[in-house]
Structures are given as C-alpha cells and as structure tokens.
C-alpha positions as CSV (number, residue, x, y, z in Angstrom):
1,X,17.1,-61.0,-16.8
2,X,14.4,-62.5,-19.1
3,X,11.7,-60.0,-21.0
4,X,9.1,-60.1,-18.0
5,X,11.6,-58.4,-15.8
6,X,12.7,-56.1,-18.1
7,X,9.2,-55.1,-18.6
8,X,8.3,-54.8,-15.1
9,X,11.2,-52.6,-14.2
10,X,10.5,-50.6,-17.2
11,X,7.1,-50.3,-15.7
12,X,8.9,-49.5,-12.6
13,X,11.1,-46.8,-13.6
14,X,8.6,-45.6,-15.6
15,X,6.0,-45.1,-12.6
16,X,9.0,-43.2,-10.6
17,X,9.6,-40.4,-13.4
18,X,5.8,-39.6,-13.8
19,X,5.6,-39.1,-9.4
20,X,9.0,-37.1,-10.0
21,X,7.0,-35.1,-12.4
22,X,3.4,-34.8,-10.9
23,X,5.8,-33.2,-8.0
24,X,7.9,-30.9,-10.0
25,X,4.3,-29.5,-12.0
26,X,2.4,-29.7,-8.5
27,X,4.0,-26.4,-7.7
28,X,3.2,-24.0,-9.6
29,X,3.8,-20.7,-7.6
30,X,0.8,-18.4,-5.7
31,X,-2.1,-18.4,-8.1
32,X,-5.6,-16.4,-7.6
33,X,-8.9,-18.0,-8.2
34,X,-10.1,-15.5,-10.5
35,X,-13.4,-14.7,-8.7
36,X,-11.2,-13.9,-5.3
37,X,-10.6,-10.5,-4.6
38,X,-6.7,-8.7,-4.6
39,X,-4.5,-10.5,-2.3
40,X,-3.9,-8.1,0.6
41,X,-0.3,-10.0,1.5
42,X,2.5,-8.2,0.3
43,X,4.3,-10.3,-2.5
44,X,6.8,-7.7,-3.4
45,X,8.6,-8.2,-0.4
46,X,8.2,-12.0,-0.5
47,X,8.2,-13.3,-4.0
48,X,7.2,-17.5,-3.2
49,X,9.7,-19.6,-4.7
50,X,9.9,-23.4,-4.7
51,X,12.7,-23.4,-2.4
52,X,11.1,-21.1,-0.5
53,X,8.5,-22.9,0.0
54,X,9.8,-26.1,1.0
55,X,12.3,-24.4,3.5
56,X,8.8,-23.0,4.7
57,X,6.9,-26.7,4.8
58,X,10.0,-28.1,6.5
59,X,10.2,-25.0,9.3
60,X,6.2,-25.5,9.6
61,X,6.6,-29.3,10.4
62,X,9.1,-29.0,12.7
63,X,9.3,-29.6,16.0
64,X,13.1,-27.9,16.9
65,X,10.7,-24.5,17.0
66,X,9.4,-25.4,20.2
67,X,11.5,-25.5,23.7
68,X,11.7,-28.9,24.1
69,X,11.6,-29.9,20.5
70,X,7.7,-31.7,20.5
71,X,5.8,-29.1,19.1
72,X,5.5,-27.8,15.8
73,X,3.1,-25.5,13.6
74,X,1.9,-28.6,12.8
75,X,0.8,-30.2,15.8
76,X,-2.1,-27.4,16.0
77,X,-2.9,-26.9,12.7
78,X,-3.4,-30.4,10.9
79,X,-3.6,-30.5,7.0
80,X,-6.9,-33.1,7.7
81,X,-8.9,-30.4,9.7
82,X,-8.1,-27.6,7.3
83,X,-5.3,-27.1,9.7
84,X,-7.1,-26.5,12.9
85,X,-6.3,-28.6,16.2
86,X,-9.5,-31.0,16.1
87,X,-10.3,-33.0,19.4
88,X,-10.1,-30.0,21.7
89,X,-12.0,-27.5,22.4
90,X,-8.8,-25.3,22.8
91,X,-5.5,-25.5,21.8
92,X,-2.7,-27.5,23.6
93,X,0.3,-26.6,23.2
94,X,3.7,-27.7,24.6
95,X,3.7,-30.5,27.8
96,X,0.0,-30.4,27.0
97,X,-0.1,-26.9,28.3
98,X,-4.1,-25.5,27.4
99,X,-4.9,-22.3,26.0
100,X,-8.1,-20.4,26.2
101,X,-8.8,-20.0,22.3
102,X,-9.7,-22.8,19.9
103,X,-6.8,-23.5,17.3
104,X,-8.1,-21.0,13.9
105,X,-7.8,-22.8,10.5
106,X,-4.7,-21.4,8.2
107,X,-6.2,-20.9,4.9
108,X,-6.2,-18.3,2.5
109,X,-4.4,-16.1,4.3
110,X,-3.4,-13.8,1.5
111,X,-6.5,-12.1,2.1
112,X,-6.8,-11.6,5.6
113,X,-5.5,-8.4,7.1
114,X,-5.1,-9.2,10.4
115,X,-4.6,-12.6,12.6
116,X,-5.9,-14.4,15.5
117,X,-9.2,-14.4,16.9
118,X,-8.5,-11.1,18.5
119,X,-6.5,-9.2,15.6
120,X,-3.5,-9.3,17.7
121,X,-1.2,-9.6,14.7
122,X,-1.0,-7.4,11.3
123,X,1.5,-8.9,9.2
124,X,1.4,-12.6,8.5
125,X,5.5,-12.2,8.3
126,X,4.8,-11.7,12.0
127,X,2.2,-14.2,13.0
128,X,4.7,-17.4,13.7
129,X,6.0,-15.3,16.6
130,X,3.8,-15.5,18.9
131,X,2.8,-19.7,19.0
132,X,6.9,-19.6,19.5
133,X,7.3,-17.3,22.5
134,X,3.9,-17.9,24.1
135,X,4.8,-20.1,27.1
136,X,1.7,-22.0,26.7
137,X,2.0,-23.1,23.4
138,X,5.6,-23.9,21.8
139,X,7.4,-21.8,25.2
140,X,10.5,-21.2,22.9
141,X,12.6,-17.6,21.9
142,X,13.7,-16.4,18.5
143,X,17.0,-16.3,19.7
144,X,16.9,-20.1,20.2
145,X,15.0,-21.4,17.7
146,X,17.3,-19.6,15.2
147,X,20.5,-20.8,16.9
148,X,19.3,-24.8,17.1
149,X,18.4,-23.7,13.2
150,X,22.0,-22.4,12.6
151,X,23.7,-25.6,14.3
152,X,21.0,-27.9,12.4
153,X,23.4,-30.2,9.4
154,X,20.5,-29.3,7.1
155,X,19.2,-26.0,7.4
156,X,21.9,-23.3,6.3
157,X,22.1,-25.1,2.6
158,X,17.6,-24.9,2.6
159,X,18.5,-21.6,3.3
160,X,21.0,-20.9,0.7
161,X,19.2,-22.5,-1.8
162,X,16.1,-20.3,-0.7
163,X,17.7,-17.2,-0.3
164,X,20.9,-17.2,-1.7
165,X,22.8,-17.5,1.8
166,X,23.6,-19.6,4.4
167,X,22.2,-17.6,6.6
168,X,19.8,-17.8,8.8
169,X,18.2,-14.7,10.8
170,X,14.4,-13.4,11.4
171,X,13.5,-12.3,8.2
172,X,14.9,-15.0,6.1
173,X,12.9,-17.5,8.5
174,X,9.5,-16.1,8.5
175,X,9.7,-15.1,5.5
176,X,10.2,-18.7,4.8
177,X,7.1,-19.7,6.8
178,X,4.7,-17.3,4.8
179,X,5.6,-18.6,1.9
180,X,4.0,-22.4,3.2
181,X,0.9,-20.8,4.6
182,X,0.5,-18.4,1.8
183,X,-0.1,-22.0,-0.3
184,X,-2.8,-22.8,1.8
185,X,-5.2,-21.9,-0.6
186,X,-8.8,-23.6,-0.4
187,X,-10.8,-22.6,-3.7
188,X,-12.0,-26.3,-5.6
189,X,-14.9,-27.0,-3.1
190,X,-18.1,-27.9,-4.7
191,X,-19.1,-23.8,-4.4
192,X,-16.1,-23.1,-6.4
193,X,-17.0,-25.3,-9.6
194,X,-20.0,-24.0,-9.0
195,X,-18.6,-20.4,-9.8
196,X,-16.2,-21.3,-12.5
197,X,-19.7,-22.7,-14.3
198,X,-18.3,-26.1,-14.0
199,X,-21.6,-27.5,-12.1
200,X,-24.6,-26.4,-10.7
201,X,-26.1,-25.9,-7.6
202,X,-28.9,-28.8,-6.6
203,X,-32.2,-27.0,-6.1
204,X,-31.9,-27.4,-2.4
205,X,-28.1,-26.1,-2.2
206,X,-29.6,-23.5,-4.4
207,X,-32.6,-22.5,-1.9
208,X,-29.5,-22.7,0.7
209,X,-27.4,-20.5,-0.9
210,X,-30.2,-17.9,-1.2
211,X,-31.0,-17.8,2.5
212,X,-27.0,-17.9,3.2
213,X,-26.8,-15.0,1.0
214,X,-30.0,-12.8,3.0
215,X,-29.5,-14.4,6.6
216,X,-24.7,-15.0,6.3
217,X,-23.5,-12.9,3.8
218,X,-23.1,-9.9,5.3
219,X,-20.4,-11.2,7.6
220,X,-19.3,-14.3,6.1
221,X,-19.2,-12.7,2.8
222,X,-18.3,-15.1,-0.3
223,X,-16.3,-16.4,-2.2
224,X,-14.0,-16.2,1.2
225,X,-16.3,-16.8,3.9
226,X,-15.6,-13.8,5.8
227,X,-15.4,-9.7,5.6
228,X,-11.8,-10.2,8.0
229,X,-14.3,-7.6,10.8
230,X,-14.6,-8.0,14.2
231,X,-18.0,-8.6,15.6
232,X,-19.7,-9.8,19.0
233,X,-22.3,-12.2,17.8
234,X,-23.8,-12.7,21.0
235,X,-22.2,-16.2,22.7
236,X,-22.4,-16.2,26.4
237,X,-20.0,-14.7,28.4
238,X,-18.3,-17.7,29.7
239,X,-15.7,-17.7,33.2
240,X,-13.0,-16.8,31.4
241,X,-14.8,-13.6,30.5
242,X,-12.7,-13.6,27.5
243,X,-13.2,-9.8,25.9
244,X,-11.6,-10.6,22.9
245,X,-10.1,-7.3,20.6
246,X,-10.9,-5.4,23.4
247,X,-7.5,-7.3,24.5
248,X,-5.8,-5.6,22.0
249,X,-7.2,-2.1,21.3
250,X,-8.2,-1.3,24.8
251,X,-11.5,0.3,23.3
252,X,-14.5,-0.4,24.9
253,X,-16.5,-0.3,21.9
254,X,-14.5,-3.8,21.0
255,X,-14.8,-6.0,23.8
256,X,-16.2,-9.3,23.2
257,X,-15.7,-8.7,19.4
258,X,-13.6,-12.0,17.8
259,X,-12.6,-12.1,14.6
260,X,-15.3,-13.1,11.8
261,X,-14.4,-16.8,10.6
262,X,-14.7,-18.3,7.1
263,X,-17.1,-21.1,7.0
264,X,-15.0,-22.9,4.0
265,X,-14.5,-26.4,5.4
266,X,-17.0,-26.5,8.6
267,X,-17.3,-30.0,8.1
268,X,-13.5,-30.2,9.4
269,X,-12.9,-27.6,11.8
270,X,-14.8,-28.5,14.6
271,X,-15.4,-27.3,17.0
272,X,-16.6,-23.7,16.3
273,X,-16.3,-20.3,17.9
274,X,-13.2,-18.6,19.6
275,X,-13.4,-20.9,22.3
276,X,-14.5,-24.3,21.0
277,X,-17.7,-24.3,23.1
278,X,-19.9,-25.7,20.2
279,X,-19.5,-28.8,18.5
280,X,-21.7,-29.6,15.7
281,X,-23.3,-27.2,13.0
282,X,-26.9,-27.7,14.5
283,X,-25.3,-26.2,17.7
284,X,-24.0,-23.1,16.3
285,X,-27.5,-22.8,14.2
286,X,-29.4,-23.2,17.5
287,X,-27.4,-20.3,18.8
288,X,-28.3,-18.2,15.7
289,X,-31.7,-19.0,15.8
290,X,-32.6,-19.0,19.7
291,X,-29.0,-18.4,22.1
292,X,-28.2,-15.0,21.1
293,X,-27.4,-13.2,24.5
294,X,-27.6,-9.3,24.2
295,X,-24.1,-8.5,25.3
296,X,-22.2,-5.5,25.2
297,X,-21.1,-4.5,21.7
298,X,-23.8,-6.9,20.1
299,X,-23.6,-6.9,16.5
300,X,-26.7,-4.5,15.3
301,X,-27.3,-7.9,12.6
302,X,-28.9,-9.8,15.4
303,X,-30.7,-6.7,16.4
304,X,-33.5,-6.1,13.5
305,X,-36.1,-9.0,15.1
306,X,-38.2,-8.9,18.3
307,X,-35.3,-10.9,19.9
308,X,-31.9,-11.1,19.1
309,X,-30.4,-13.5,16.3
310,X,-31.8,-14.8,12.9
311,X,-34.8,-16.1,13.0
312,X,-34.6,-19.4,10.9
313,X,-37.4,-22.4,9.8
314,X,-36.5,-26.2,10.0
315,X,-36.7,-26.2,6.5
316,X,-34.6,-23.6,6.1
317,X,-32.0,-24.8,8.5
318,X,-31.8,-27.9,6.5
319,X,-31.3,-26.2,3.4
320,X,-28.4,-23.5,5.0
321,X,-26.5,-26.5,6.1
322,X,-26.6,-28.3,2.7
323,X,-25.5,-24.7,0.9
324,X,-22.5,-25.1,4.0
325,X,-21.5,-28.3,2.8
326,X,-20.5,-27.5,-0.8
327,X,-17.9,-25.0,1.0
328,X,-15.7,-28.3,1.8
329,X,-13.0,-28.6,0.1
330,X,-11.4,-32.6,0.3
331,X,-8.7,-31.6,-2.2
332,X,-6.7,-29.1,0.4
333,X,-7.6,-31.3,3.1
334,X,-5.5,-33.8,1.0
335,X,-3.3,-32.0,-1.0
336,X,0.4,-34.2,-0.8
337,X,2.0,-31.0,-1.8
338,X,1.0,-29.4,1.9
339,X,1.7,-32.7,3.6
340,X,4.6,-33.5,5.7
341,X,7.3,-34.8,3.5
C-alpha cells in the first residue's frame, strides 16, 4: 500500500470516529430551553436514558405494533412534518382504514397535560395505547404487541440494557416510548434565537409579533404556542358533527371544544384544525378574520367585536404570517438523532 492509500484510509477511518462521536455527544439527555416553563411530565418515574431512548426510537418506528405488522407510530407522525401525517386531511391508519381527526404533531410534550385533540388521555405513559387498540388505526392489543415483542431475537437484550431485564411488560414498554417523544423538543426556530438574544426580529416579524401577541397570545401563548385549554373557536359544524371534549367529559359546557394547538412549525403540519378541513395559513386567517360561526360554547375571544372573530387588515395579515414563520424549526424537522435508524 503506497502513501496515497495510507493517507486516504487514514482520512477514512478518521471520518468514521468523528460520526461515532457526533452520535455518542448528540444525546445529551432531556434538557429545558431556559425560557420554557416546568416540564409537567413526570421524570421521577421515568428518568430518559440513552438506552432508553433508543429502545423507545426503535418501538416508535416499528411496525410489529400494529395487527398486521404495516403500521407504526411513525407512519402518522413523520419527523419531516413535525411528526404529523401530511397529505391527508385525516389520519389513516392500518389497511388505509380513515379516521375522523387530523394526525396532531408530537412535540414538546413535556409540557402538555393532556393528549389528543379532545383531552382523551392524561398521562403521556398512556397515550401509545390507544393508536394500538383503536381498530381504525394500528387494530392491535397490548397483549399481542408485547408477546410478538417477547418472541422478537432483538428486543429482550434492548430491554435489558434499558432496564436492567429482559423483560418486557406495559410499563417497561411505554415507558420506553415516552422517553422518544419526550426528545421531541422543538426550541432553535428563528423565535428562539430571537429569545436567547442571538438575533433580532426584522421590523416586519417585529410588527408581526406585536399583533400575534394582542390578536394569538392569549390562546397560543409563547414560547410554546399554546395554553394546553380547550376552546371552540368557531369552525363549522361539519357532518360528522364532531363535539370534541364534550366526547370525553360528557359536559355540555365542552362540546365542540378541541384542544388549543401550538403554532411552532405551521409551515409543516398542514393541514390545520382537528379535522384537516383547512389547508393553507391564508385559510385558517380567513376563518379568523371573516368564518367565525357562533356555535355553542364559542370562545368569549371571538366575542369582543360587532361579529365574531378577530378582525385583522391585509397589512396586518401579512405581517402575522411572517411573525408565524420564524416559529419553524428545520433543525427538529431534520434532526438524525429522531430519525429512523
């Protein structure tokens, strides 16, 4: 081997180590942006570890958690539309079985109290439990999704070296999963260097931000996007007649009330509301601004003009949407260290 090929595998070898160590530093454990609020997930049951993790990024990525072993967490929430289901406007699920909600993003989840668009679920540990057993989208039991885990030849050992055992019950296994989607944290859009005073604000995003902050905030409040409420904001009743928490609470004071969304990444999780029915950010302006239907349980927000909704210029539609595109974050959309492996 003459000196050119010693050099290039040098090179070589030497290109290998620094990816084996750009993985081993990329995970670095839950860390809070220090302008986010407490965390309301419970980490002292749940400590993340690396191996806890990747069992959980495997589990998520698989499709042996569905009935016939084509569906996985995955397939509805992709990494590249802040892990919603794009190209529907609901979700489909297993033999392209269609529900009646539109696929919600997983991302930062620590702080959210409550999941799904009607509240349906309290404990993140829990959430995974119902895309399995729901026969529209994965159509699968715990029973025998744990027992094709059990029989897997990899499994037990990702358990063991998770959790100290080889094996595998309920806990261990959702556990597992929270610790992937606890991860998901979006905080490096062009907002956040803005509020770790690492850039500023053009004066348009800054005109934005100001009407965001009068006309959004008080549902969508910052730095997450949302207040985690439940609120009619005043969409049509469609066929479907869809009444939302009411669902779950049986109250009448909640139907047609959907869980508040964050607007981090709109630019990727198209297409918005609970049921997909809008598909561009002009389209859900236009329904602030002139579609607001006066429902039952109408939020009293869209109540405080001579018609209901928020009464908004041209200009200052313009400027709301640039302020709503410095909440995308490319760097979680991207991040290898959520990817598939």
């Amino acid at each position: 081997m003459n000196r050119n090929h010693w050099l290039i595998l040098i090179f070589l070898l030497a290109g290998v180590i620094a990816c084996k160590k750009e993985v081993i530093e990329a995970f670095a454990g839950f860390r809070k942006p220090s302008y986010f609020p407490a965390p309301a997930y419970h980490f002292e049951t749940n400590e993340i570890t690396e191996d806890g993790f990747k069992l959980g990024r495997k589990l998520f990525y698989d499709r042996i958690l569905s009935a016939n072993n084509t569906i996985s967490c995955g397939s509805c929430h992709i990494q590249t539309a802040a892990f919603t289901q794009h190209g529907h406007k609901v979700s489909h699920g297993i033999f392209d079985r269609t529900g009646v909600r539109n696929s919600p993003p997983i991302m930062n989840l620590a702080w959210s109290t409550s999941f799904m668009w009607d509240g349906g679920i309290f404990d993140l540990d829990l959430q995974p439990v119902a895309p399995i057993t729901n026969h529209v989208e994965m159509d699968d039991s715990m029973i025998n999704v744990l027992n094709k885990l059990r029989n897997d030849a990899t499994y037990p050992t990702l358990f063991k070296q998770a959790f100290g055992s080889t094996e595998i019950n309920s806990t261990k296994f959702l556990k597992a999963l929270s610790q992937f989607m606890l991860m998901c944290v979006s905080s490096n859009s062009r907002y956040d260097s803005v509020k770790r005073k690492q850039t500023t604000f053009t004066p348009e995003e800054e005109q934005g931000y100001a009407i965001f902050k009068q006309q959004c905030n008080t549902c969508h409040t910052e730095p997450l996007f949302t207040d985690n409420s439940f609120r009619n904001n005043g969409l049509a009743i469609s066929a479907l007649n869809d009444m939302g928490r009411y669902k779950i609470t049986l109250n009448e004071a909640d139907k047609y009330k959907f869980k508040v969304p964050s607007l981090r990444n709109l630019a990727h999780t198209l297409p918005y509301m609970h049921d997909g029915r809008l598909f561009t950010l002009e389209a859900v302006l236009d329904h602030y601004t002139g579609q607001v239907q006066q429902t039952p349980n109408l939020d009293t927000f869209f109540l405080q003009h001579s018609q209901p909704g928020i009464p908004l210029t041209a200009d200052e539609r313009a400027k709301l949407l640039l302020f709503l595109n410095t909440l995308n974050d490319r760097s979680f959309l991207t991040n290898k260290m959520l990817s598939e492996q």
